[in-house]
Backbone as XML, in Angstrom:
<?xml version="1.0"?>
<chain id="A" units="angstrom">
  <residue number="1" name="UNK">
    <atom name="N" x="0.842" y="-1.179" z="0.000"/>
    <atom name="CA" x="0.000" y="0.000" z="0.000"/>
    <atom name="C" x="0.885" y="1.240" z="0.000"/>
  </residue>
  <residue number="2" name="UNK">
    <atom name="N" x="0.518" y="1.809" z="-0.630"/>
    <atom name="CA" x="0.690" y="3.176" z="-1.076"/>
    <atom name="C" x="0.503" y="4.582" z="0.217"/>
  </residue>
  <residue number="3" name="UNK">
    <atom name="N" x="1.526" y="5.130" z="0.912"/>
    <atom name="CA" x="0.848" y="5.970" z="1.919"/>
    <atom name="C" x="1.615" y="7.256" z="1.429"/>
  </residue>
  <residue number="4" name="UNK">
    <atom name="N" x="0.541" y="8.870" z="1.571"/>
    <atom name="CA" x="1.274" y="9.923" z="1.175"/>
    <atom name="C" x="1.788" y="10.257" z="2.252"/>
  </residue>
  <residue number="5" name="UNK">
    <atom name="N" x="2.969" y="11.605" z="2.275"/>
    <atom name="CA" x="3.301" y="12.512" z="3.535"/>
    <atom name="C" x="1.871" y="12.776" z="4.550"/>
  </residue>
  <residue number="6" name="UNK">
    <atom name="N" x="0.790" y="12.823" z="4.072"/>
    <atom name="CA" x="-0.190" y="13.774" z="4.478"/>
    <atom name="C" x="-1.118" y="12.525" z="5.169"/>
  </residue>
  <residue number="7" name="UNK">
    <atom name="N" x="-0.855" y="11.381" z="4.753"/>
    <atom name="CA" x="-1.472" y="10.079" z="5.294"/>
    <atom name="C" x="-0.770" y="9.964" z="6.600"/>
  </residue>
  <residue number="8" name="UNK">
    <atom name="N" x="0.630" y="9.774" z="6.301"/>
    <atom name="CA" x="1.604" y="9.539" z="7.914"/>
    <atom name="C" x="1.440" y="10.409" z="8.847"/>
  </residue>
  <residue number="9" name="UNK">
    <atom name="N" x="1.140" y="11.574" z="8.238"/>
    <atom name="CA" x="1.171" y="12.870" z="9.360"/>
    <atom name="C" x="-0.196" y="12.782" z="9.838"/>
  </residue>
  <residue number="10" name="UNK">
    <atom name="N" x="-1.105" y="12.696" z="9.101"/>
    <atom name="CA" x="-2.652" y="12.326" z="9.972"/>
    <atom name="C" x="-2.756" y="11.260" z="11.301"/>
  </residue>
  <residue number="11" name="UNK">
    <atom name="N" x="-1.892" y="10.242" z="10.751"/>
    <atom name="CA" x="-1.557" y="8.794" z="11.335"/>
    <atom name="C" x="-0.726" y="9.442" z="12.562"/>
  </residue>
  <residue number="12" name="UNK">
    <atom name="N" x="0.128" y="10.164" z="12.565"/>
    <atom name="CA" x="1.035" y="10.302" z="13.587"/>
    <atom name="C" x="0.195" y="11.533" z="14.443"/>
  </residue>
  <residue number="13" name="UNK">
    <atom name="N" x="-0.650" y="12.163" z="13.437"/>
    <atom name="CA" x="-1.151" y="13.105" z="14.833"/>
    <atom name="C" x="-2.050" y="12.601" z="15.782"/>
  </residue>
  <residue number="14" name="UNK">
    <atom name="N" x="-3.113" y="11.479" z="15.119"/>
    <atom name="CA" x="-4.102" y="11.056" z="15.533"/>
    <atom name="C" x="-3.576" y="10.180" z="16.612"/>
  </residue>
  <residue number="15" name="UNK">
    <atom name="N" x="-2.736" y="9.079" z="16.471"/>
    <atom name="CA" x="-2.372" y="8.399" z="17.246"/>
    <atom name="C" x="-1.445" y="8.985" z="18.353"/>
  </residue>
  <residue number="16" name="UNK">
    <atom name="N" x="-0.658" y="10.230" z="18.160"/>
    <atom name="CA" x="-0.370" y="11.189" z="19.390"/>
    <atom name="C" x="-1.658" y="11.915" z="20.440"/>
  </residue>
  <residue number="17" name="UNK">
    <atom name="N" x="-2.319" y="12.022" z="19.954"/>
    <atom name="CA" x="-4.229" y="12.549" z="20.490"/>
    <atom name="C" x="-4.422" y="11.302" z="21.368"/>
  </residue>
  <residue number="18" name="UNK">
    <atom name="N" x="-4.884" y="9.973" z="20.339"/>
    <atom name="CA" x="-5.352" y="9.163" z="21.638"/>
    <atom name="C" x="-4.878" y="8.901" z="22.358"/>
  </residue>
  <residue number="19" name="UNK">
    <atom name="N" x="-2.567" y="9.157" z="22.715"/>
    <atom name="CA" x="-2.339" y="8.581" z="23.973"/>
    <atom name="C" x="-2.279" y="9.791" z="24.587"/>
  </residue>
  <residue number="20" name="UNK">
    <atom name="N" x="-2.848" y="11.095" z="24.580"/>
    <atom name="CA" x="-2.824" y="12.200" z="25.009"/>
    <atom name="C" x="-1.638" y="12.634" z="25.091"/>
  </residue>
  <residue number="21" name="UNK">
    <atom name="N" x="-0.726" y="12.936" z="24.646"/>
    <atom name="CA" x="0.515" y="13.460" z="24.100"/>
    <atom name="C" x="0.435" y="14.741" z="23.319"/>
  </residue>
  <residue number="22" name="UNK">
    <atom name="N" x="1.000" y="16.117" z="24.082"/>
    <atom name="CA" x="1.242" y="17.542" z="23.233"/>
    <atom name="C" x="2.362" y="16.926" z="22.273"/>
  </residue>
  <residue number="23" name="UNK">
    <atom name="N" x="1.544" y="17.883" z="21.484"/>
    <atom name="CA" x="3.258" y="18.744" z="20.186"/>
    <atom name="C" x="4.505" y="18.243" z="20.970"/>
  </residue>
  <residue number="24" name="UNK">
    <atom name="N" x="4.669" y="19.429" z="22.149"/>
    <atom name="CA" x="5.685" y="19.980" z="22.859"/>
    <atom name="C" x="6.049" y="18.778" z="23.686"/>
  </residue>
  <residue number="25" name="UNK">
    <atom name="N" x="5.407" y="18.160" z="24.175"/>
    <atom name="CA" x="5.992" y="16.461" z="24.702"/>
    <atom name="C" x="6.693" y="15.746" z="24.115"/>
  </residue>
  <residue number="26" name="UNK">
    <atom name="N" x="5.684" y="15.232" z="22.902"/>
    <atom name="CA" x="6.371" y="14.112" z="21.631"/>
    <atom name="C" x="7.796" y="14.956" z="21.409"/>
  </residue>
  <residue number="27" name="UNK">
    <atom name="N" x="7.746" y="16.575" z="20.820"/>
    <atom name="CA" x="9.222" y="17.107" z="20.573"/>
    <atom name="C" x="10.486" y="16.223" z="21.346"/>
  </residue>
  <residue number="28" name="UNK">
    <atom name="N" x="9.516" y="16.705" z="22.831"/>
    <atom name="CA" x="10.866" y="16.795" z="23.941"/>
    <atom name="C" x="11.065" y="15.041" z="23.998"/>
  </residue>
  <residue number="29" name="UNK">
    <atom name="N" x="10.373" y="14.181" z="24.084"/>
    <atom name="CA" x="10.649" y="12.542" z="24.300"/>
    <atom name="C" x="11.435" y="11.825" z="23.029"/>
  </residue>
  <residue number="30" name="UNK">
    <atom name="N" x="10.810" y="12.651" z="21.924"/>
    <atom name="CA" x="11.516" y="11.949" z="20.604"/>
    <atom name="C" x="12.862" y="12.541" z="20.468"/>
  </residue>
  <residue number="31" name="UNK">
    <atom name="N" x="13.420" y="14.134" z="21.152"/>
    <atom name="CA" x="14.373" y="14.510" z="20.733"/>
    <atom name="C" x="14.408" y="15.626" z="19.412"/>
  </residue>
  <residue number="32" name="UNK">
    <atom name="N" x="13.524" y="15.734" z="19.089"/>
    <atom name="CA" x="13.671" y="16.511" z="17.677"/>
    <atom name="C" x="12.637" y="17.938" z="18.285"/>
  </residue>
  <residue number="33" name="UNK">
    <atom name="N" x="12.244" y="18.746" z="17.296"/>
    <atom name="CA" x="11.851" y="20.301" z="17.955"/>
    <atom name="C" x="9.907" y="20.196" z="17.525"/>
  </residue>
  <residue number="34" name="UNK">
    <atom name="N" x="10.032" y="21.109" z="18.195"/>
    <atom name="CA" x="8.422" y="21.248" z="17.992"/>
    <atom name="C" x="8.111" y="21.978" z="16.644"/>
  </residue>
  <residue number="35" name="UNK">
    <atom name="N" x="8.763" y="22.739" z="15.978"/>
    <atom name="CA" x="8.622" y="22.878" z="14.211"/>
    <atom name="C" x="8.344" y="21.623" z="13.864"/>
  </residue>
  <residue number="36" name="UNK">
    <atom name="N" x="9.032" y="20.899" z="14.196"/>
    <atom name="CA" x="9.883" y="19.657" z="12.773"/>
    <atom name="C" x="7.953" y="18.541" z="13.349"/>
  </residue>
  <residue number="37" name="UNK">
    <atom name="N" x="7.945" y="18.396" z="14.510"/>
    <atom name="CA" x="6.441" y="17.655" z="15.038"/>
    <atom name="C" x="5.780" y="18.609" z="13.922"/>
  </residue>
  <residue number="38" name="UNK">
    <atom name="N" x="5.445" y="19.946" z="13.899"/>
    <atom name="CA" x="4.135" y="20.423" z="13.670"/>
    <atom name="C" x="4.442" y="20.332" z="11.859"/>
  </residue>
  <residue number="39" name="UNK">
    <atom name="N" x="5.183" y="19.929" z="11.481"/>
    <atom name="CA" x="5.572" y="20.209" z="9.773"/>
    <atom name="C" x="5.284" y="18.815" z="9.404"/>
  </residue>
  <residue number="40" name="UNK">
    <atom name="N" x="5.390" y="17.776" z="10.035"/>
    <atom name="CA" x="5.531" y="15.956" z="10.057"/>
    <atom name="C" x="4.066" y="15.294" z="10.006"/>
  </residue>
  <residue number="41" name="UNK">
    <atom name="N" x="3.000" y="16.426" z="10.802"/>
    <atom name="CA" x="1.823" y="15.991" z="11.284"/>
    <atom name="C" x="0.909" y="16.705" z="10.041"/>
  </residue>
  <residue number="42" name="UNK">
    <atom name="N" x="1.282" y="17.933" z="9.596"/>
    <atom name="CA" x="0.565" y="18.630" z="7.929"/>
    <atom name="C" x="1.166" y="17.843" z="6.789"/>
  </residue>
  <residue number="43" name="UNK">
    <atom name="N" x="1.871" y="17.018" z="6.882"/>
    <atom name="CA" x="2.682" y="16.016" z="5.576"/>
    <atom name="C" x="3.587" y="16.943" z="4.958"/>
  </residue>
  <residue number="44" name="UNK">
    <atom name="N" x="4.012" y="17.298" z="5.499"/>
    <atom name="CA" x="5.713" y="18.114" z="4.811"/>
    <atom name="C" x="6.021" y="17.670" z="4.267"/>
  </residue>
  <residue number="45" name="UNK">
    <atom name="N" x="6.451" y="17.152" z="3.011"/>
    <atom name="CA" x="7.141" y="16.154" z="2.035"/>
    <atom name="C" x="8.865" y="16.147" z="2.409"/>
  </residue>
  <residue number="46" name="UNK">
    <atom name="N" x="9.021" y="17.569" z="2.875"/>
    <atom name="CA" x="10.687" y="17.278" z="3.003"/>
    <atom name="C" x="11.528" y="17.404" z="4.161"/>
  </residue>
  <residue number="47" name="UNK">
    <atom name="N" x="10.300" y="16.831" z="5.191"/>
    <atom name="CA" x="10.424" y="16.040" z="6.160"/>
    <atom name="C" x="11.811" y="15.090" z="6.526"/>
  </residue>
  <residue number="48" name="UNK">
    <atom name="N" x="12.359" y="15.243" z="7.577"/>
    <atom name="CA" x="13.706" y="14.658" z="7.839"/>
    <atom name="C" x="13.464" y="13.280" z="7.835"/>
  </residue>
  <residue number="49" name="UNK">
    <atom name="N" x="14.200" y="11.871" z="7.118"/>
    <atom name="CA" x="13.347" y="10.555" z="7.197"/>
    <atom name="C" x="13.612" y="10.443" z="8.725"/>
  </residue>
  <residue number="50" name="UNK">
    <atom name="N" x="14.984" y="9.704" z="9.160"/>
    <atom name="CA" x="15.851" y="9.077" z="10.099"/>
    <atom name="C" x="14.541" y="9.642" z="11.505"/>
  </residue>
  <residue number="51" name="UNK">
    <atom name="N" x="14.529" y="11.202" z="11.542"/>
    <atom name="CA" x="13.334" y="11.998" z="12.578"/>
    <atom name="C" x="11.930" y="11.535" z="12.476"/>
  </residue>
  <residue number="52" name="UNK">
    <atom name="N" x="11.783" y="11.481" z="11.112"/>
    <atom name="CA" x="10.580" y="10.572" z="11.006"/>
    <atom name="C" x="9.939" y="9.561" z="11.507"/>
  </residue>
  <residue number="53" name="UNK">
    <atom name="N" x="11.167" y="8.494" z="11.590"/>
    <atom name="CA" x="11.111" y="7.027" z="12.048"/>
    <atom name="C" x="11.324" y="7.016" z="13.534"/>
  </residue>
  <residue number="54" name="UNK">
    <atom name="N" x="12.121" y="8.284" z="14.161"/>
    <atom name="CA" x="12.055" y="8.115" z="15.306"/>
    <atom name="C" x="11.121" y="8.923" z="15.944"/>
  </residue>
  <residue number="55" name="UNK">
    <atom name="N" x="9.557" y="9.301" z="15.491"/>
    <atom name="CA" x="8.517" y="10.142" z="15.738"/>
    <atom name="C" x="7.715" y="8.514" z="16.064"/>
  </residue>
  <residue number="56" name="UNK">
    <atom name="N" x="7.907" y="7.893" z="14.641"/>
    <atom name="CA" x="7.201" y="6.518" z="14.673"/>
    <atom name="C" x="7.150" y="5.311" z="15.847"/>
  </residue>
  <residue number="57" name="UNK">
    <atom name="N" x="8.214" y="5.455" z="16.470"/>
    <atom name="CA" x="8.727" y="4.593" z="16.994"/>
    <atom name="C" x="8.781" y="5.104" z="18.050"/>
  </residue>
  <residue number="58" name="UNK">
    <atom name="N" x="8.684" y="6.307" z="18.807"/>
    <atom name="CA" x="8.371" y="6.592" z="19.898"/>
    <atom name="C" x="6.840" y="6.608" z="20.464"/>
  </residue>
  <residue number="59" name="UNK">
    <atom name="N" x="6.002" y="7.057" z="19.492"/>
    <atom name="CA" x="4.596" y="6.481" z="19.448"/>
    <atom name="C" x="4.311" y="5.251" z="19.308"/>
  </residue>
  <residue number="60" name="UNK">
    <atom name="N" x="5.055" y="4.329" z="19.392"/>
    <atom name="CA" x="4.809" y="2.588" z="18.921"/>
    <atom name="C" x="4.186" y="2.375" z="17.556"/>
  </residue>
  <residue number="61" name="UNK">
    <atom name="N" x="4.247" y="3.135" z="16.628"/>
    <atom name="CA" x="4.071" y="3.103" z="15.097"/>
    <atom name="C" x="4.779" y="2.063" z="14.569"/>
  </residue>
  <residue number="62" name="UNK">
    <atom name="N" x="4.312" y="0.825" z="14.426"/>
    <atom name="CA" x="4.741" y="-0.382" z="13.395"/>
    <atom name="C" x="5.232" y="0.139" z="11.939"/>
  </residue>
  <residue number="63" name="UNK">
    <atom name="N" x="6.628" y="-0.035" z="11.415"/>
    <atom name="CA" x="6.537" y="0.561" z="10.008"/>
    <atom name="C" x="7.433" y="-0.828" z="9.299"/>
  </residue>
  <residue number="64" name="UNK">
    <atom name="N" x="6.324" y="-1.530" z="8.693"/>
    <atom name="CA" x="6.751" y="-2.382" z="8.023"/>
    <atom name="C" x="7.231" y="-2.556" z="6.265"/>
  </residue>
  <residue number="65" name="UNK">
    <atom name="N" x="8.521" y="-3.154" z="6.032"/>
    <atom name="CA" x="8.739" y="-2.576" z="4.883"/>
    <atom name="C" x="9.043" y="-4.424" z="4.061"/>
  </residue>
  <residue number="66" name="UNK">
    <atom name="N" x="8.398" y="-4.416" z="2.673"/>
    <atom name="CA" x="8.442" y="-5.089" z="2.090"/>
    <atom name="C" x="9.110" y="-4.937" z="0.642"/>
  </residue>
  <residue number="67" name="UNK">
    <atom name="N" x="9.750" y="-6.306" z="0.729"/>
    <atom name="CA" x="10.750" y="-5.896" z="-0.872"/>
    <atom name="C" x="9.970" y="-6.739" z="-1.931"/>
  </residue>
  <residue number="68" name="UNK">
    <atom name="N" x="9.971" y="-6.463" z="-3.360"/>
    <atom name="CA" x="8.866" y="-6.845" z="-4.498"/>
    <atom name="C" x="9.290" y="-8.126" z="-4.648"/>
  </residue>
  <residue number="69" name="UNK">
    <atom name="N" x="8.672" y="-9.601" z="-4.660"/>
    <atom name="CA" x="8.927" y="-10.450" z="-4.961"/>
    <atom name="C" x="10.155" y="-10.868" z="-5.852"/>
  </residue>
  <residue number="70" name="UNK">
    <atom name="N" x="10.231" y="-10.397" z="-6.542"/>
    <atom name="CA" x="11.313" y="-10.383" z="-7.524"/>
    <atom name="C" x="12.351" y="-10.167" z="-7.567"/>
  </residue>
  <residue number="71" name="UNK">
    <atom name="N" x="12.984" y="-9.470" z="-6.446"/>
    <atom name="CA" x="13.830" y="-8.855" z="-5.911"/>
    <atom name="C" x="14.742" y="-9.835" z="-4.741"/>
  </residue>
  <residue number="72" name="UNK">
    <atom name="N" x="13.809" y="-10.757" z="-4.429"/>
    <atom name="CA" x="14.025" y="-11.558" z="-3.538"/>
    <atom name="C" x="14.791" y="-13.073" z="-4.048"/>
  </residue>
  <residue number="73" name="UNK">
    <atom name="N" x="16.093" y="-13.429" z="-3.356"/>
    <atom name="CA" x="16.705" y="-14.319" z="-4.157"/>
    <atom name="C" x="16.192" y="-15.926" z="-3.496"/>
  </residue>
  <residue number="74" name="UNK">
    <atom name="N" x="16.268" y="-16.917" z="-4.393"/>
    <atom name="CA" x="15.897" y="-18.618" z="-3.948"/>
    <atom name="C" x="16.958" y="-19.195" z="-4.376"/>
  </residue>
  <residue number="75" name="UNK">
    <atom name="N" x="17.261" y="-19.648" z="-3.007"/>
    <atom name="CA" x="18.642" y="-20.657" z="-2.780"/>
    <atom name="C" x="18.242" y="-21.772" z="-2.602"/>
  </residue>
</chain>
């Protein structure tokens, strides 16, 4: 599946809401600033990744990544 900037950032705000978590919290626990939260959560496209993943992962955001069949070697 296919997800835009503007999908993850919905995903990451919403799921910051239900564990009741500010902006200014997530900033300070993940390490990164409260710009870079409020630019991540509108789908910024040029969005820092590495900050990204650790926005994800401090919220317990599963980010699973799959390679195209084909790509994949049989020994």
């Amino acid at each position: 599946m296919k997800y835009t900037p503007q999908q993850i950032g919905t995903l990451i705000k919403n799921t910051r809401k239900n564990l009741g978590v500010t902006q200014k919290d997530l900033a300070l626990t993940s390490g990164t600033g409260l710009r870079f939260i409020i630019d991540l959560e509108r789908g910024k496209e040029t969005c820092e990744f590495g900050k990204a993943l650790t926005i994800l992962q401090t919220l317990g955001i599963k980010l699973t990544l799959t390679p195209p069949l084909a790509s994949m070697k049989v020994e």
